[in-house]
C-alpha positions as CSV (number, residue, x, y, z in Angstrom):
1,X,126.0,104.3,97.4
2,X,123.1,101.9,99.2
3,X,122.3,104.7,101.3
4,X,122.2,107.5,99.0
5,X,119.8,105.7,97.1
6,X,117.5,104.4,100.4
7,X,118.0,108.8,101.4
8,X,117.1,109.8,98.2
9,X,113.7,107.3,98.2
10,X,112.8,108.0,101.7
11,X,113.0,112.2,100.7
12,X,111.1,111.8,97.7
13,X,108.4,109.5,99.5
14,X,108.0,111.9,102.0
15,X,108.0,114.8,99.8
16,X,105.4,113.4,97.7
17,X,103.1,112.5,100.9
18,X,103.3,116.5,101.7
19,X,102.4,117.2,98.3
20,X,99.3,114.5,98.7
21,X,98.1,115.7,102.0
22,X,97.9,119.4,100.6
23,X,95.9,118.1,97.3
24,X,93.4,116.1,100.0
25,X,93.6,118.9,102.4
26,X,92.4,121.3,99.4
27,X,89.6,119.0,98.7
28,X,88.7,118.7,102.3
29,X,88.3,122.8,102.4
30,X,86.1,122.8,99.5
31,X,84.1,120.2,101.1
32,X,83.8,121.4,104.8
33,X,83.4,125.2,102.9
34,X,86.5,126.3,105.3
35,X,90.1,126.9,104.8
36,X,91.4,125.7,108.1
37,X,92.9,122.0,106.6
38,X,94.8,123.7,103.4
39,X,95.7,126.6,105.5
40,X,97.3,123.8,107.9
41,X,99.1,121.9,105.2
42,X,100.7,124.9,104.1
43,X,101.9,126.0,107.8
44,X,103.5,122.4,108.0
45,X,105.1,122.5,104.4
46,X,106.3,125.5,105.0
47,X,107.7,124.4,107.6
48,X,109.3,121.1,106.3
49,X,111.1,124.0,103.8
50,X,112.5,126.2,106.3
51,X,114.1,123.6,108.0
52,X,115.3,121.7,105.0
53,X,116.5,125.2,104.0
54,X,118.4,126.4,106.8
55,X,119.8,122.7,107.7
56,X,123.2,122.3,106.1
57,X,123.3,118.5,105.7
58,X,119.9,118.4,104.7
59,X,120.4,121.2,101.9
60,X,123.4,119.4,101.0
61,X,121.3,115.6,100.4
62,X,118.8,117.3,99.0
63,X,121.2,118.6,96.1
64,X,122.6,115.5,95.6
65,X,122.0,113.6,92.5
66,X,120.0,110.6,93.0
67,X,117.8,112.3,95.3
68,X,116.9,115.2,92.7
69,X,116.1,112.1,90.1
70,X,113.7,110.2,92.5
71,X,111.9,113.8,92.8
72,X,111.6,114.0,89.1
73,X,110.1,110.4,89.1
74,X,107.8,111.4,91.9
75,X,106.6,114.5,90.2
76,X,106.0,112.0,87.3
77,X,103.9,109.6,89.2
78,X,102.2,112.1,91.5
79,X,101.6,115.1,89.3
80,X,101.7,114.9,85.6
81,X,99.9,111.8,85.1
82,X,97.1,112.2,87.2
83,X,95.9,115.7,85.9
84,X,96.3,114.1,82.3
85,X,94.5,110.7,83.1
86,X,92.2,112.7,85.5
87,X,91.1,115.4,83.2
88,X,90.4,112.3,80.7
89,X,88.4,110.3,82.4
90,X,86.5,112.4,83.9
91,X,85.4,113.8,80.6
92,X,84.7,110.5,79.4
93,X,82.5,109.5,82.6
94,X,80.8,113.3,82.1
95,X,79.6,111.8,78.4
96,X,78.8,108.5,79.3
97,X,76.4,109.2,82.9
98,X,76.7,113.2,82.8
99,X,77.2,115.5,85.3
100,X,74.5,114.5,88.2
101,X,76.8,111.4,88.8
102,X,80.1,112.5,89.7
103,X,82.3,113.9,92.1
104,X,84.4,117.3,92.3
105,X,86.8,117.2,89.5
106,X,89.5,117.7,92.4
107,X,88.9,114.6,94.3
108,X,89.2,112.5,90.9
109,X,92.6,114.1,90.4
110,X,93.4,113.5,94.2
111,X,92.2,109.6,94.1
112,X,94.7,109.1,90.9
113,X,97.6,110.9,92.8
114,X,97.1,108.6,95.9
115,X,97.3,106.0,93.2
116,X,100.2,107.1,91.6
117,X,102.0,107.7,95.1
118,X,101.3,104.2,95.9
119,X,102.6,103.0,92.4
120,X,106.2,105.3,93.0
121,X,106.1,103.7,96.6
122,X,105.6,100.0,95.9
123,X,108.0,100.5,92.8
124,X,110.8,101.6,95.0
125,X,110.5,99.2,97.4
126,X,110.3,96.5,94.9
127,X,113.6,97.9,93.3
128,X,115.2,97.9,97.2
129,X,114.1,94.4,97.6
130,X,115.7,93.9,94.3
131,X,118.9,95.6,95.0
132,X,119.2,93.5,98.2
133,X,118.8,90.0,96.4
134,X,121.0,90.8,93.7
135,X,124.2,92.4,95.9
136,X,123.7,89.6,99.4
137,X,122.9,92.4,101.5
C-alpha cells in the first residue's frame, strides 16, 4: 500500500510540473513574441501521453485509485485556486496602483500555481514523513 501511495504522489508531482512548465512556457511565448517554448511543452506533453498511453503498466497505475485522488488534489492546488485567487488579486492591486504597475495577468496566475505546486509538494512529503514515523518504516 506504501508504494501505491509514494506512485501515486510521484505521478501527480510530475504531472503537475508538466502542467507548470506549459503555463510558464505560455508566458515565456508572450514575452519573447514567439511560440517556440509553448510549442515545445506541448511536443514533450504529448509525448509523456503517448507513452503513458500505449504502456500497459503505466495505463494500468495511472487508473488506479489513489493515484487518480492525488490528481484531483493537484488540479486543486495547481489550477482552481490560482485562477480564483489570481483573478482576485489582481483586480484588487488594478484598484489600489492601476494598471501601469503590473504584470501580465498570466504571469500572476503562473507565480500562484508555482505556489500552489510547492504547497501540494511540501504537503505530500510532510504526510510521507508522517506515514514513516507513525508505521517504523
Amino acid at each position: 500500500m506504501h508504494n501505491v501511495r509514494r506512485y501515486a504522489d510521484i505521478v501527480a508531482s510530475l504531472e503537475g510540473l508538466l502542467w507548470l512548465a506549459l503555463g510558464w512556457s505560455v508566458t515565456l511565448s508572450a514575452y519573447r513574441g514567439s511560440t517556440e517554448p509553448t510549442v515545445g511543452m506541448l511536443l514533450l506533453i504529448a509525448t509523456v501521453i503517448f507513452v503513458s498511453w500505449f504502456h500497459r503498466p503505466l495505463r494500468l497505475l495511472l487508473r488506479r485509485y489513489h493515484v487518480r485522488k492525488r490528481r484531483t488534489d493537484m488540479w486543486i492546488h495547481l489550477l482552481a485556486l490560482p485562477l480564483l485567487l489570481g483573478m482576485a488579486a489582481y483586480i484588487l492591486l488594478e484598484f489600489l496602483l492601476g494598471p501601469a504597475w503590473l504584470p501580465p495577468k498570466m504571469l500572476a496566475v503562473n507565480v500562484l500555481a508555482s505556489a500552489g505546486w510547492l504547497t501540494f509538494v511540501f504537503t505530500l512529503v510532510i504526510k510521507l514523513i508522517h506515514r514513516q514515523i507513525t508505521t517504523g518504516k
